[in-house]
ZAMARGU-4260 file (C-alpha; in steps of 0.2 Angstrom, whole numbers, plus 5000, padded with zeros to 4 digits):
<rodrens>
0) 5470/5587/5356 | 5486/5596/5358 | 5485/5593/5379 | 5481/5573/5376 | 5495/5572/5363
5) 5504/5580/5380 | 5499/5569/5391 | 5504/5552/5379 | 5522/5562/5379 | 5523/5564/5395
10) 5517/5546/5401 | 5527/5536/5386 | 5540/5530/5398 | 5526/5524/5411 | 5521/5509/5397
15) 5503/5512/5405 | 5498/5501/5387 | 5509/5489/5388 | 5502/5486/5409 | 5483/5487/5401
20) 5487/5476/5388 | 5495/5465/5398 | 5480/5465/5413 | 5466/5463/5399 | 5476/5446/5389
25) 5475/5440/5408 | 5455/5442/5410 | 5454/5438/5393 | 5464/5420/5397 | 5454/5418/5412
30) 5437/5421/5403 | 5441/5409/5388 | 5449/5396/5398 | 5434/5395/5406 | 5419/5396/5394
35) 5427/5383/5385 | 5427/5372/5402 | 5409/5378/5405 | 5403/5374/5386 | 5412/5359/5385
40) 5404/5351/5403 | 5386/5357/5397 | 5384/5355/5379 | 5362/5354/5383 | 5361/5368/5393
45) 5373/5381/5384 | 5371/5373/5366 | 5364/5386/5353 | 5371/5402/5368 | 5389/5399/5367
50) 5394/5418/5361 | 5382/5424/5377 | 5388/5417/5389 | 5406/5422/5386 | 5400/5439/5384
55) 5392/5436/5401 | 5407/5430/5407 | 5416/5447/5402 | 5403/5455/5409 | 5406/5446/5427
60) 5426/5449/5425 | 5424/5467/5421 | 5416/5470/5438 | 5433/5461/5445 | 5445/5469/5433
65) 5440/5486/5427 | 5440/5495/5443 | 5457/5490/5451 | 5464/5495/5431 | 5457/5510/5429
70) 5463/5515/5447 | 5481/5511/5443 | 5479/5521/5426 | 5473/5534/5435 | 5483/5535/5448
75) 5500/5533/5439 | 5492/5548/5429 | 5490/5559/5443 | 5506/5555/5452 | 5516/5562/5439
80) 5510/5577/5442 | 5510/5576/5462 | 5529/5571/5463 | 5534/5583/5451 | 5522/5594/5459
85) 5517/5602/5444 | 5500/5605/5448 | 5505/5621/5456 | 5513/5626/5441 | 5499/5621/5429
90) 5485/5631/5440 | 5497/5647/5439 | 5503/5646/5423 | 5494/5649/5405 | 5488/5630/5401
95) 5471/5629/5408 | 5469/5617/5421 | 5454/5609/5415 | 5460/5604/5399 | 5475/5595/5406
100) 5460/5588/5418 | 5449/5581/5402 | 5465/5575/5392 | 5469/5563/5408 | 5452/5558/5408
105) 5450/5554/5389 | 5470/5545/5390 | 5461/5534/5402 | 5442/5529/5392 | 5454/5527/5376
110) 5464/5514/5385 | 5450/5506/5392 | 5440/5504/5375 | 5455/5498/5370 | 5454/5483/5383
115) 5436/5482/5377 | 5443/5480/5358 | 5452/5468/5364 | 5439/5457/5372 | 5428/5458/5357
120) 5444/5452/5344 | 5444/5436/5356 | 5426/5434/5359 | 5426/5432/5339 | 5442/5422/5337
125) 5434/5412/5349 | 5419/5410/5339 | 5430/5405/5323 | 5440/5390/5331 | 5426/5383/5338
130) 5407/5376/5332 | 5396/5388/5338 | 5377/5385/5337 | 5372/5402/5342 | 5371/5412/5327
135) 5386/5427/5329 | 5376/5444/5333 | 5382/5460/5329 | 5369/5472/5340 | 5373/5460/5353
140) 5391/5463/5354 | 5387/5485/5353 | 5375/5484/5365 | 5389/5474/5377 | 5403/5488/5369
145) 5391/5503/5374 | 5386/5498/5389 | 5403/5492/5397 | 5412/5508/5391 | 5397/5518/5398
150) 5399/5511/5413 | 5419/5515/5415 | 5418/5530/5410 | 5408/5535/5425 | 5420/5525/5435
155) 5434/5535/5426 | 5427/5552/5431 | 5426/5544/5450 | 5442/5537/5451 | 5452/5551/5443
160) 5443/5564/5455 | 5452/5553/5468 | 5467/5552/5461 | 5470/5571/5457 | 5464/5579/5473
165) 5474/5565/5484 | 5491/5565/5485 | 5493/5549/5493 | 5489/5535/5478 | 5485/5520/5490
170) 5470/5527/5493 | 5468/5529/5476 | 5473/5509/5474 | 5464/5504/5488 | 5448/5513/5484
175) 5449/5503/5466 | 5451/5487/5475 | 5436/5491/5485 | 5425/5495/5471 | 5434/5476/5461
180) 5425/5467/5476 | 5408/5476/5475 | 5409/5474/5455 | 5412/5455/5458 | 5399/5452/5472
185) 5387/5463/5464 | 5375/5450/5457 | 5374/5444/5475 | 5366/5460/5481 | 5348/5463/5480
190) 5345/5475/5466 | 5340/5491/5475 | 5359/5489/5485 | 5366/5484/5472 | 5360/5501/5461
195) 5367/5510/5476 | 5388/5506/5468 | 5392/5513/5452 | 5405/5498/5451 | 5390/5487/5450
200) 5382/5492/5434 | 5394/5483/5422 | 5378/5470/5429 | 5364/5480/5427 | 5368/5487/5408
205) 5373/5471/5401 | 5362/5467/5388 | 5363/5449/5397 | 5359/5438/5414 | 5364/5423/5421
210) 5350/5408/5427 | 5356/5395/5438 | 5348/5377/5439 | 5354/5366/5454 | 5351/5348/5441
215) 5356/5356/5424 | 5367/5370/5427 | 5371/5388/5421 | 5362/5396/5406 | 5360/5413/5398
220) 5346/5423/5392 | 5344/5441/5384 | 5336/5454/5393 | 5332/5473/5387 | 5346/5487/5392
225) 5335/5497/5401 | 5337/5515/5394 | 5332/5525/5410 | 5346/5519/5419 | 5356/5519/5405
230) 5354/5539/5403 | 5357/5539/5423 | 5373/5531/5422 | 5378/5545/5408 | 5372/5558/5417
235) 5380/5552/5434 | 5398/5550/5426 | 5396/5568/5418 | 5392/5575/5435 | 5406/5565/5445
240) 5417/5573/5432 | 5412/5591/5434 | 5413/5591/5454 | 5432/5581/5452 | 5437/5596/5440
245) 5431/5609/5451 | 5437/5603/5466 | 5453/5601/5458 | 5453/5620/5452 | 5446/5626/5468
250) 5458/5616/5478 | 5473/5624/5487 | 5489/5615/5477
</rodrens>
């Protein structure tokens, strides 16, 4: 604790939660503006799933936004250290490495589930200022919660490895816009590819699924996170963390 109350310290002038905050109320606009569109032009097909298709609608975003955010947090981070060249001095000095190593990664989940608060304060203002049929569902809102911040956690642990043991952030940057497109696209793929991208399972552990039909239009149905891939996806993002923390110790600074 005493490393991450460093680390909000150190980063208080970036204004890294005023920049999240900021980026989320954008998604958040997006995703409202249009549900309500949606809801509005297809009263049959959506009546009585209102509060499931926004969620889904968060779920699609998150593929979009979510990467590209959490590689500019960690990237701006990580470049603190690389301009003032401080990792030197961290690796020789007393503070151990991998503490300051966890504390960056647990600054970033706590911003991210932050943005995921967020998302779930509109999804039920949402629900207050307008008529919903669907009945408001608590398990369905922790089932979205657990699996989205699952999901970026792991894509935490990837991006911060990124971000640490390469001095030059565009790659960083560009690397999170690389994984924005495949989170986007994602439903596009055929599963087996699509399993292949850990951008991609914002998607796969969502607790819901779109259907398309040509006359009617969209709809949305509920479908059980699958608890194998679920345990994957932890076990995935702890491993990504372990091989970012020891490169960066066994790294020549």
């Amino acid at each position: 604790m005493k490393y991450l109350g460093l680390e909000f310290y150190k980063l208080r002038r970036k204004k890294l939660f005023l920049m999240t905050f900021l980026f989320v109320v954008v998604e958040i606009l997006w995703c409202i503006m249009n549900s309500n569109r949606t809801i509005t032009r297809n009263p049959d097909m959506l009546s009585g799933f209102e509060y499931s298709y926004i969620i889904m609608n968060f779920v699609t975003l998150n593929g979009l936004f979510f990467p590209i955010l959490i590689s500019i947090i960690t990237s701006r981070i990580s470049d603190i250290e690389h301009k003032g060249d401080t990792w030197k001095l961290l690796k020789s000095s007393v503070a151990p490495l991998n503490s300051i190593y966890f504390s960056k990664f647990l600054y970033t989940i706590i911003l991210i589930s932050v943005s995921v608060l967020m998302q779930l304060l509109s999804i039920i203002l949402f629900g207050c200022f307008r008529d919903m049929i669907e009945p408001f569902s608590l398990i369905l809102l922790l089932k979205y919660t657990f699996g989205t911040i699952l999901v970026s956690t792991a894509i935490i642990a990837l991006h911060l490895w990124i971000a640490t043991v390469i001095s030059n952030q565009m790659i960083a940057i560009t690397f999170g816009m690389v994984g924005s497109f495949i989170g986007l696209t994602s439903g596009l793929f055929y599963q087996g590819i699509r399993r292949l991208f850990i951008w991609s399972y914002y998607l796969e552990l969502s607790p819901l699924n779109y259907a398309y039909d040509n006359a009617s239009g969209p709809s949305v149905y509920r479908i059980d996170m699958n608890l194998l891939i679920t345990i994957i996806i932890f076990l995935i993002g702890m491993l990504i963390y372990y091989i970012g923390r020891n490169h960066l110790l066994k790294k020549e600074l």
